[in-house]
C-alpha positions as CSV (number, residue, x, y, z in Angstrom):
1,X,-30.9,28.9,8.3
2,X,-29.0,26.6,6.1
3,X,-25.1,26.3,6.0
4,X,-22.7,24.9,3.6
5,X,-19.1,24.3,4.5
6,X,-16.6,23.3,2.3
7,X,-13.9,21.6,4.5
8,X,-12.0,19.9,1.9
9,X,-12.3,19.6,-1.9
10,X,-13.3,23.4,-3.2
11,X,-9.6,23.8,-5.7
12,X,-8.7,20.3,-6.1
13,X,-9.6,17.3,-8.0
14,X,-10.2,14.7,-4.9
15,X,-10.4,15.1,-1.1
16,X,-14.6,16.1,-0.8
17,X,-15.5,16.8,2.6
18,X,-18.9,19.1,1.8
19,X,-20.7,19.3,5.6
20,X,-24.8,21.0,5.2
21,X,-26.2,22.2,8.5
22,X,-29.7,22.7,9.2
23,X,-30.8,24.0,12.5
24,X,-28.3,22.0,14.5
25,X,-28.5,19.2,12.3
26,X,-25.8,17.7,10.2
27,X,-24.5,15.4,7.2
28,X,-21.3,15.1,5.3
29,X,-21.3,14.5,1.6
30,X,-17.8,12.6,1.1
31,X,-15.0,12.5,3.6
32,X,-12.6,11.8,1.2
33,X,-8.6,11.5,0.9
34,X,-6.3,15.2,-0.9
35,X,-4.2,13.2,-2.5
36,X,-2.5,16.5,-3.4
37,X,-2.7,18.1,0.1
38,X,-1.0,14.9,1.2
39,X,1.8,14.2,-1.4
40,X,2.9,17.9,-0.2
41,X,4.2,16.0,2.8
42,X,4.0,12.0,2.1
43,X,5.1,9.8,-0.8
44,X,5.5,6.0,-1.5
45,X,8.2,5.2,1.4
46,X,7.1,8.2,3.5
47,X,3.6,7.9,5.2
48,X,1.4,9.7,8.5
49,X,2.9,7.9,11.3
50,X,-0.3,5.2,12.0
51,X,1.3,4.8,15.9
52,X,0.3,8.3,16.1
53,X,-3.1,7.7,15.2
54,X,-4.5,11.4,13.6
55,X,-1.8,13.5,15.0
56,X,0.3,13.7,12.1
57,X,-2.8,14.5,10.0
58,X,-4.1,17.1,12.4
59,X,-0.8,19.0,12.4
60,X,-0.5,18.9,8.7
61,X,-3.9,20.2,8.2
62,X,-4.9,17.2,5.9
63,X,-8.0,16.5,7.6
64,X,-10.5,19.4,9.7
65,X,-9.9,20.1,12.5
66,X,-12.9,18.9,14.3
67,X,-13.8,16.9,17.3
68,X,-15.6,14.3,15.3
69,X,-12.7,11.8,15.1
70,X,-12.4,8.1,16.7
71,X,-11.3,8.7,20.0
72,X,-9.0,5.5,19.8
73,X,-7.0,7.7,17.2
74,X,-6.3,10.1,19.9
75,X,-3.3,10.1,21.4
76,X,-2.8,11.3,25.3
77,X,-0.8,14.4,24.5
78,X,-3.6,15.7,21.9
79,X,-6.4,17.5,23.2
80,X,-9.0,17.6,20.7
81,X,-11.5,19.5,23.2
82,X,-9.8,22.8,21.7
83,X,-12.1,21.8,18.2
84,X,-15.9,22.5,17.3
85,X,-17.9,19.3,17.9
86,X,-20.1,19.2,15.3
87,X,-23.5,17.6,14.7
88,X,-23.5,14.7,12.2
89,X,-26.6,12.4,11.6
90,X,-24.4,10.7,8.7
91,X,-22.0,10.5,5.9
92,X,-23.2,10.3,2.4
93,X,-21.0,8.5,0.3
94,X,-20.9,8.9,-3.1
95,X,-18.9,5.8,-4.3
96,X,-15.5,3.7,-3.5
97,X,-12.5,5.7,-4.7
98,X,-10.1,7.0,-2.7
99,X,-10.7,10.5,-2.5
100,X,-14.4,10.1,-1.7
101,X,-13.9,7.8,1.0
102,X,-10.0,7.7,2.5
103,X,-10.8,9.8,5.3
104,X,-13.9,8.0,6.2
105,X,-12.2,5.8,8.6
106,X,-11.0,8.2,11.0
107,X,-14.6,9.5,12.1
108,X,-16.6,8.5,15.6
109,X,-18.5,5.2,14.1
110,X,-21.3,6.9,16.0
111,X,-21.8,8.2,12.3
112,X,-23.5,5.9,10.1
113,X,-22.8,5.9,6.3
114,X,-25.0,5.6,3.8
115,X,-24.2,4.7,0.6
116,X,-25.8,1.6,-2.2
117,X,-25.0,-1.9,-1.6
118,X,-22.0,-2.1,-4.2
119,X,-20.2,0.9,-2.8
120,X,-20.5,-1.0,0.2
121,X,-19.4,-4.0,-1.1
122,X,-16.4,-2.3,-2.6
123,X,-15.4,-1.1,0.4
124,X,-15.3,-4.4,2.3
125,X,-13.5,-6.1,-0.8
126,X,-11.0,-3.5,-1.1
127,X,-10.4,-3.4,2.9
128,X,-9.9,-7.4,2.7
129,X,-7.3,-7.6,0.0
130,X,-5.1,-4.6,0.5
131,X,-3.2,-3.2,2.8
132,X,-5.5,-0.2,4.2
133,X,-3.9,3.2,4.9
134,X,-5.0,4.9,8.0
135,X,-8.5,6.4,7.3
136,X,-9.6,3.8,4.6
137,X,-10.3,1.1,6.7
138,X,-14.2,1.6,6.5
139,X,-15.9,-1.4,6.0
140,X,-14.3,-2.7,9.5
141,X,-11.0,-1.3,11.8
142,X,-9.0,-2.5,14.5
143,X,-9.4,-0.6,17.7
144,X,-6.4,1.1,18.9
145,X,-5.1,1.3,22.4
146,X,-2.9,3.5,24.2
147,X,0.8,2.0,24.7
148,X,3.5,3.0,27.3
149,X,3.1,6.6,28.1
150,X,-0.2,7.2,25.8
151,X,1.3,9.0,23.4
152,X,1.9,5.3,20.9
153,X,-1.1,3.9,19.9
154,X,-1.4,0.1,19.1
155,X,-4.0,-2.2,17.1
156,X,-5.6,-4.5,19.1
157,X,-4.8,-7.9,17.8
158,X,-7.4,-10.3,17.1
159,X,-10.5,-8.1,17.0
160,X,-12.4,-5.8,14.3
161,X,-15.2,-3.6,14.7
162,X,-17.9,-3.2,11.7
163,X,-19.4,-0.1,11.4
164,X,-23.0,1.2,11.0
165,X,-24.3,1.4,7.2
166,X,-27.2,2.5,5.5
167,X,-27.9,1.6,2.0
168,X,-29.9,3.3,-0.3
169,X,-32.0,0.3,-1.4
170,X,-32.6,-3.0,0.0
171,X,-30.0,-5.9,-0.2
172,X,-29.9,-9.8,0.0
173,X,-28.5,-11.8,3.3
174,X,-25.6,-12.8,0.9
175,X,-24.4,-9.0,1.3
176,X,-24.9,-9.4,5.3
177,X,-22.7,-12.3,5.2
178,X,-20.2,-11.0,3.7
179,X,-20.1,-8.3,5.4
180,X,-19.7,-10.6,8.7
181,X,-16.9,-12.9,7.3
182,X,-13.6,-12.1,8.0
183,X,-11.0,-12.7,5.7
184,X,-8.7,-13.6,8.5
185,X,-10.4,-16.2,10.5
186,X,-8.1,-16.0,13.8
187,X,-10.2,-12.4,14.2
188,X,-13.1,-11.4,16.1
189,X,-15.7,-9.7,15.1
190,X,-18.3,-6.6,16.6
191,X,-20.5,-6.2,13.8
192,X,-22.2,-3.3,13.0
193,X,-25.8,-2.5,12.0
194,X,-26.5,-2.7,8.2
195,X,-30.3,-1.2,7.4
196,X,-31.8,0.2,4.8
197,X,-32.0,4.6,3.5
198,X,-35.9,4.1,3.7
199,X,-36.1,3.0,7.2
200,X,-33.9,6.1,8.3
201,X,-34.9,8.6,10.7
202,X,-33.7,11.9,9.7
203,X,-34.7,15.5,9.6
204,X,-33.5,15.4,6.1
205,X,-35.2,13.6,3.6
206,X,-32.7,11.9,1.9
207,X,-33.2,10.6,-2.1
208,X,-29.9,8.5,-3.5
209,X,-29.9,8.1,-7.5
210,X,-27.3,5.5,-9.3
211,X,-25.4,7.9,-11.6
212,X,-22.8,6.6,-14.2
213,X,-19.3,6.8,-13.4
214,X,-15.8,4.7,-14.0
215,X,-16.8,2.6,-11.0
216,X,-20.0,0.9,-10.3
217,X,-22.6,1.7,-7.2
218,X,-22.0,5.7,-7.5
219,X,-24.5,7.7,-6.4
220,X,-25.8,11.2,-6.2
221,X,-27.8,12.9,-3.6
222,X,-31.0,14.8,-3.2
223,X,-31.4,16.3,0.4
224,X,-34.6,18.1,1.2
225,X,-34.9,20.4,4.4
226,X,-36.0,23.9,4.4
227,X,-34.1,24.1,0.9
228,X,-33.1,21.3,-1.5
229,X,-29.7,20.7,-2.7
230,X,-28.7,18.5,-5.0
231,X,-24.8,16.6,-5.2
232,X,-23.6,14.9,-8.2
233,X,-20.4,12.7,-6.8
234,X,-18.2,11.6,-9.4
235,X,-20.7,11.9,-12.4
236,X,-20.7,11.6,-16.4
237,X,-23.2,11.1,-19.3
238,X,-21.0,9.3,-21.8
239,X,-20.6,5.8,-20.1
240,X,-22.7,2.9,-21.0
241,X,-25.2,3.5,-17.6
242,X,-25.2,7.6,-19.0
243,X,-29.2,7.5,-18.6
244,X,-28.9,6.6,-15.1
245,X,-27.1,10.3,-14.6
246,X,-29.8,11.8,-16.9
247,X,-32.8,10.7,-14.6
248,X,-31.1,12.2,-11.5
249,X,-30.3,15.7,-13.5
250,X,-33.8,15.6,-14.5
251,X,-35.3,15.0,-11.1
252,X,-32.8,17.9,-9.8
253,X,-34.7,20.2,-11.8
254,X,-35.4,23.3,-10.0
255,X,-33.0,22.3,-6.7
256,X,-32.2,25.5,-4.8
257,X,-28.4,24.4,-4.3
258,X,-26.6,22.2,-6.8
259,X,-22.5,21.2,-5.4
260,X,-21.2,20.0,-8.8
261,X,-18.0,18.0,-9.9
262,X,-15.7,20.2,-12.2
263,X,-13.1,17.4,-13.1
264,X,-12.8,18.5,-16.5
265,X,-13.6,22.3,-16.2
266,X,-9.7,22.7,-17.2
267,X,-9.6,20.2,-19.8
268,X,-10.7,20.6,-23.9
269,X,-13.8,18.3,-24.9
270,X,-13.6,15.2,-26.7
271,X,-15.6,13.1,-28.1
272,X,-15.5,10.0,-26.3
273,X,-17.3,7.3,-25.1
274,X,-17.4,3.7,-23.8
275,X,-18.6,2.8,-27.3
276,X,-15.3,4.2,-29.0
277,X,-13.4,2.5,-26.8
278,X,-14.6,-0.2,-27.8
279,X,-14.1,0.6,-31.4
280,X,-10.6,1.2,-31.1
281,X,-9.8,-1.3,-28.7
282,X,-11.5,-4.2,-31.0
283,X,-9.6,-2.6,-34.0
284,X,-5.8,-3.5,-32.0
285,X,-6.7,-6.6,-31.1
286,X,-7.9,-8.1,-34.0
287,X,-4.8,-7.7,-35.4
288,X,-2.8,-8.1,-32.6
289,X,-0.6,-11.6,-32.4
290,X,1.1,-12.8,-29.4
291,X,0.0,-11.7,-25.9
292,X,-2.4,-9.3,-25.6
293,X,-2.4,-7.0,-22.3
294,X,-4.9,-4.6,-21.6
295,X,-3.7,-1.6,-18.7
296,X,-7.1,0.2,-17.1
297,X,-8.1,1.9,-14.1
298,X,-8.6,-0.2,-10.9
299,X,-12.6,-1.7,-10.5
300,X,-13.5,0.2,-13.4
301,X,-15.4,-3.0,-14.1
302,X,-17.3,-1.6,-17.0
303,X,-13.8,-1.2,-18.7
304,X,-13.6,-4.9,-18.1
305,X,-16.8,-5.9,-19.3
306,X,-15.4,-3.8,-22.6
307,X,-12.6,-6.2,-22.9
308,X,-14.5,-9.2,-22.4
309,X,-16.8,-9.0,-25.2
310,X,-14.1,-7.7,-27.4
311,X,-12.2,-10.9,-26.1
312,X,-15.1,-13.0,-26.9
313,X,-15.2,-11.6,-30.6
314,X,-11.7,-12.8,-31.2
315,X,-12.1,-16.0,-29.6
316,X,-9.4,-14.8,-27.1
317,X,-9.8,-16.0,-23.1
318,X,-9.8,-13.3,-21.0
319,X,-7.2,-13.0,-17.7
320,X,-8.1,-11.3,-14.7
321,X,-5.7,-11.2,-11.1
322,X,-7.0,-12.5,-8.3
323,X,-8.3,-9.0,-6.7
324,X,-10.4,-8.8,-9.3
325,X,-11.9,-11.3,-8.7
326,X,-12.3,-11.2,-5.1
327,X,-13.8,-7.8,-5.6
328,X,-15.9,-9.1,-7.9
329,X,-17.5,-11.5,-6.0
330,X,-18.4,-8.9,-3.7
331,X,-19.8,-7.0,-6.5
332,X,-22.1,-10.4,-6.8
333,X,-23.3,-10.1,-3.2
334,X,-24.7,-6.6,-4.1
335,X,-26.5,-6.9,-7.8
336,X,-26.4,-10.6,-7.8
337,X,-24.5,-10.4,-11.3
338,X,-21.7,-13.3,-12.0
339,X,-18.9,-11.5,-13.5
340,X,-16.6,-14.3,-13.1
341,X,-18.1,-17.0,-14.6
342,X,-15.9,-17.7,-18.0
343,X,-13.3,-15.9,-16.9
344,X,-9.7,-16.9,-16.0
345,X,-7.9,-16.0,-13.1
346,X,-4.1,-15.9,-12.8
347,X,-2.5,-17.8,-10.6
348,X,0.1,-15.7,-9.0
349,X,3.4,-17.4,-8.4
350,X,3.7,-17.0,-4.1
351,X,4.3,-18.9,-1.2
352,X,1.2,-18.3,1.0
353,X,-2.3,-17.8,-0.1
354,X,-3.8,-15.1,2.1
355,X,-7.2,-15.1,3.9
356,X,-9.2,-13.3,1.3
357,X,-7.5,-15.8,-1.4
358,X,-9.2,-18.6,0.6
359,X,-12.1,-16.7,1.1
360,X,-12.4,-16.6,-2.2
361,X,-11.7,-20.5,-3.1
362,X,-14.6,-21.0,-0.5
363,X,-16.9,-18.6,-2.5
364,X,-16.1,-19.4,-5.9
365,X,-15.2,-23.5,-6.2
366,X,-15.5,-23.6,-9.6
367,X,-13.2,-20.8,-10.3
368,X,-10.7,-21.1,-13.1
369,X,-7.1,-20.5,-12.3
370,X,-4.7,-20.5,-15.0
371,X,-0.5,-21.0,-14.9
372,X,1.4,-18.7,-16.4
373,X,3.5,-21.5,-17.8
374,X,-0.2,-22.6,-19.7
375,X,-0.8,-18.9,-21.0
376,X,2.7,-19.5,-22.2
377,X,2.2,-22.8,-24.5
378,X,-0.7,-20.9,-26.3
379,X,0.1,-17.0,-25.9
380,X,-2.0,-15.9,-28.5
381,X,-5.3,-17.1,-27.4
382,X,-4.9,-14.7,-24.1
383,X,-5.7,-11.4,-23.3
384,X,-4.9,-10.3,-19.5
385,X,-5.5,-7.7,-17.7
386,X,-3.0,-6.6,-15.7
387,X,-1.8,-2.9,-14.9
388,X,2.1,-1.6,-13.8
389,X,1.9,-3.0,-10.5
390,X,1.2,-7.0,-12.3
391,X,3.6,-6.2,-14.9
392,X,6.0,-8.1,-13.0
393,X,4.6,-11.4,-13.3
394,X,5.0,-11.5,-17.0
395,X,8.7,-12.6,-16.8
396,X,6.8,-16.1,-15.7
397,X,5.8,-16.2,-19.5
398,X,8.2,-16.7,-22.3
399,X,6.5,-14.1,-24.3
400,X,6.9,-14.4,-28.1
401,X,5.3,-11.1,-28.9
402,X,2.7,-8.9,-27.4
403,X,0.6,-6.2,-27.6
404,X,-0.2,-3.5,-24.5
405,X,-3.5,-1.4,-24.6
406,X,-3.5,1.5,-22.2
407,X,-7.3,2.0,-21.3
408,X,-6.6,4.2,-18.6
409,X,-6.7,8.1,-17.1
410,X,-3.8,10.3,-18.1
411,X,-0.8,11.3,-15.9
412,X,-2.0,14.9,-14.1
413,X,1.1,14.8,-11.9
414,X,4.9,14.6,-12.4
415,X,5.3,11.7,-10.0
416,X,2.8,9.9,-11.9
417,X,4.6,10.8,-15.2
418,X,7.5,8.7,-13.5
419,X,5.4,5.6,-13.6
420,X,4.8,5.4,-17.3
421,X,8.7,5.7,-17.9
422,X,8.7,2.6,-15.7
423,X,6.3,0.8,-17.7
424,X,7.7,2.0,-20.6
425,X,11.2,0.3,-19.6
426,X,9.0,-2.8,-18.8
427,X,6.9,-3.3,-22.4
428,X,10.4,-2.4,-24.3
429,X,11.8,-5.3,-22.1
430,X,9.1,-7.4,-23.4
431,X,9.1,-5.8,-26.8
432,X,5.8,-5.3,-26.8
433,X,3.8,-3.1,-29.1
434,X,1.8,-0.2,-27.4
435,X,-0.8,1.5,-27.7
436,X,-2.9,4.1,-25.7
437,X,0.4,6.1,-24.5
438,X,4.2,6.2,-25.7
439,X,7.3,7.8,-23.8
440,X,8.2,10.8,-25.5
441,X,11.8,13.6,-24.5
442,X,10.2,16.7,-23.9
443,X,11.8,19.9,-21.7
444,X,14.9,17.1,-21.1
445,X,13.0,14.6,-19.4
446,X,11.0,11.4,-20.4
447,X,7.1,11.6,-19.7
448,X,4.2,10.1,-21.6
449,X,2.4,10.9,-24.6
450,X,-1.5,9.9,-24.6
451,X,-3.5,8.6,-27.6
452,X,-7.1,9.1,-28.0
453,X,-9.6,7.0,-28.2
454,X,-8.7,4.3,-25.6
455,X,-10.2,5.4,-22.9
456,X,-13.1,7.3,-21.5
457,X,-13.0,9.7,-18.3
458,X,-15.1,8.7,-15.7
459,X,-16.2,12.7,-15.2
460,X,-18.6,14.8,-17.5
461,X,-17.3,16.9,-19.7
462,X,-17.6,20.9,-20.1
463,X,-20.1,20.2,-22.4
464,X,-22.4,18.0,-20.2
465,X,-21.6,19.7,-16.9
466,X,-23.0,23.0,-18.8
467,X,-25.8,20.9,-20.1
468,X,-26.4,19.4,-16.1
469,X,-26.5,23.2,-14.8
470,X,-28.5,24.3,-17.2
471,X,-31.2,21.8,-16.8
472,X,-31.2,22.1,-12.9
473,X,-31.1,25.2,-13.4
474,X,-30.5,25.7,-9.6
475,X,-30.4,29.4,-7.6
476,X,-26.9,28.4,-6.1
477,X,-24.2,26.5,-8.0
478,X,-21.2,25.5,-5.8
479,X,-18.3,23.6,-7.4
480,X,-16.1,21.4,-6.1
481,X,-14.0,18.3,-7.3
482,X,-12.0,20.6,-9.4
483,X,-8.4,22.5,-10.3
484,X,-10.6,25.1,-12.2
485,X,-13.6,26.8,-10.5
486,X,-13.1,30.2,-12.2
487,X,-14.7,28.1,-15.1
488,X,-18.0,28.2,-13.5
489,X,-18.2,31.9,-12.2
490,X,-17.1,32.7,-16.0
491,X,-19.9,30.6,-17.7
492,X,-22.7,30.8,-15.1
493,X,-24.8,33.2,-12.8
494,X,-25.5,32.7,-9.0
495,X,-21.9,31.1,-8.6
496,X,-20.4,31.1,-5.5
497,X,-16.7,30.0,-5.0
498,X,-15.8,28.7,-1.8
499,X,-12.2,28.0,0.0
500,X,-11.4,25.0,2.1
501,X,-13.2,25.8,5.2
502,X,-15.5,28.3,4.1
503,X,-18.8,28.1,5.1
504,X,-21.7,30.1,3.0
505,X,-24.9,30.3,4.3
506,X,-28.8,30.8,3.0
């Protein structure tokens, strides 16, 4: 008998947590952060307590309750004996956003991960330039140990353990060396075992596809017991890598369970594409003067590449922040692509490089920093991209006149609606013009507008997601990653509709 349990991620866009047993054997697709189960409770200046370890998280029912956790997130007054102990002979991960992967870092690391070698090079960059929130640290964590009475947990200084990862196809020593260096060099390190999906033992047989999607390295899943099912991730057919997707929907064919992504089940097709993007981006900027800023979604390197050709067109040099380019010199360990090379990097006015900002002096020594005071003397020959959290490091330039592209997702919250009044107050500061979004008074309140045309989602349409099931053409459809499942029981047969933590089984 084969079982399906949906622990997270059935109603809401994010939080995937999909677990398939098969005579006592296990795998998770996803063990993602809710970001809307947890900004019920948390927001910016309110967080789980991380000296708690996964008590808060437990209690708030945020994550399963399960006996499959890090013990060193335990604390002595929690007995976690009370939850199912589950088998799990590894996490699939689809690719390095958030909600797939923010809950990753909590589990036993007895459970490897497999996942390709730019998701995994993703997660290390990520984990060595930011400031990780508990769960997220995946790449590498500090052990915890029990302080005072055992109920306070405390990092242990000086030390990080790696965990065990599986990658879908083979990698070069360059991606093992990363993996090994530490961005703070007064740290130990317990590395972790790094092999590839084809040497796996399993009693699943496990097939990983490269699909497209708004980040690079996702990846959908064929896993073959006594029945095949078939998970897309995070997928769409309209980016630039769209026949990537297409190849995996075409092997699918005839899968006897397909879990499918419903991002956009609530939301009226488009027509869009990374090519009309283009289009309209190139259109601005040609006849943009002054500054040029262009606003899209975090590692949505693609997006990127976008602007850089449209930036080469114009004869304009293009500006990236110093994260992006220490993620993208991960990305180089992985596919061996320079992404840097002829690009600028802005030099962030601080007092103290950081580790990682080293790191990545060390790996890239002909890399090309640029003042803002420079970018001031000749603003029109610039285009940068920065987002709302960079905006702030404009007032270093004397701008003269600008011009703000917003490439990026729309606002599905209200608390996100509150940002783009921010930045709104920011570009009228700078008198910019803008494009892609503009602030408008609606029900009494300020909240953003979106335009068209300047951006393209990284999830398949209605359209295409219809087209997907329809080729599969599976016996079982179970969706996930979405606000709107009623969609599919109203469009297709043989759907079946889970809850959080409802388990079907065949």
């Amino acid at each position: 008998m084969t079982s399906i349990t949906v622990y997270d991620g059935a109603k809401t866009i994010g939080g995937n947590k999909i677990y398939v047993n098969e005579k006592g054997n296990g795998l998770f697709f996803d063990f993602g952060m809710n970001f809307k189960k947890y900004g019920q409770y948390f927001q910016e200046f309110l967080s789980a307590r991380s000296n708690r370890g996964i008590y808060d998280l437990i209690q708030l029912n945020l994550i399963p309750k399960l006996n499959i956790y890090r013990e060193d997130l335990v604390p002595i007054d929690f007995d976690m004996s009370k939850f199912p102990n589950i088998e799990i002979d590894a996490v699939l991960l689809s690719h390095a956003h958030m909600d797939h992967f923010g809950n990753i870092g909590l589990l036993n690391p007895k459970y490897p991960i497999i996942t390709s070698p730019s998701t995994l090079m993703f997660l290390k960059g990520i984990l060595d330039c930011s400031t990780a929130m508990l769960g997220s640290d995946v790449a590498y964590y500090s052990l915890k140990k029990h302080k005072k009475d055992g109920r306070i947990l405390e990092a242990e200084r000086g030390k990080d353990i790696g965990r065990d990862f599986i990658c879908t196809e083979s990698f070069s020593e360059k991606l093992i060396d990363f993996m090994l260096t530490r961005a703070s060099k007064r740290k130990a390190y317990e590395e972790g075992d790094i092999s590839q999906l084809k040497d796996f033992s399993s009693n699943f047989e496990i097939t990983a596809y490269d699909v497209d999607h708004s980040i690079f390295g996702a990846t959908a899943y064929l896993v073959s017991g006594e029945t095949t099912i078939a998970y897309t991730g995070d997928f769409r057919l309209h980016g630039t890598r769209g026949k990537n997707s297409e190849k995996f929907i075409n092997e699918a064919k005839g899968t006897s369970v397909l879990i499918i992504e419903g991002t956009r089940s609530a939301k009226e097709d488009i027509s869009e594409s990374e090519d009309i993007v283009y289009e309209n981006c190139r259109r601005v900027v040609e006849l943009a003067k002054g500054l040029i800023v262009a606003d899209f979604t975090a590692r949505n390197f693609e997006r990127l590449e976008t602007f850089k050709k449209i930036a080469n067109l114009v004869g304009r040099s293009l500006v990236i922040t110093p994260k992006d380019a220490y993620l993208l010199n991960a990305l180089k360990k992985a596919d061996g692509i320079n992404r840097i090379e002829d690009l600028y990097v802005y030099n962030v006015l601080k007092t103290v490089r950081k580790g990682w900002e080293d790191l990545l002096l060390e790996e890239e020594p002909d890399i090309q920093y640029i003042d803002p005071k420079d970018i001031a003397k000749e603003q029109e020959n610039f285009l940068i991209c920065f987002s709302l959290f960079d905006i702030k490091n404009l007032l270093d330039i004397k701008l003269q006149s600008g011009t703000y592209i917003y490439s990026s997702s729309e606002a599905f919250e209200e608390e996100s609606e509150f940002d783009f009044v921010r930045l709104n107050n920011w570009l009228k500061r700078f008198n910019f013009k803008i494009y892609g979004f503009e602030v408008v008074e609606e029900g009494g309140r300020e909240k953003p507008k979106f335009t068209k045309g300047f951006h393209a989602s990284g999830h398949a349409s209605k359209k295409d997601l219809s087209w997907t099931i329809d080729t599969i053409n599976p016996d079982i459809i179970i969706p996930v990653h979405t606000d709107n499942p009623q969609w599919f029981e109203d469009n297709f047969e043989n759907v079946v509709l889970l809850e959080d933590g409802q388990t079907y089984e065949f």
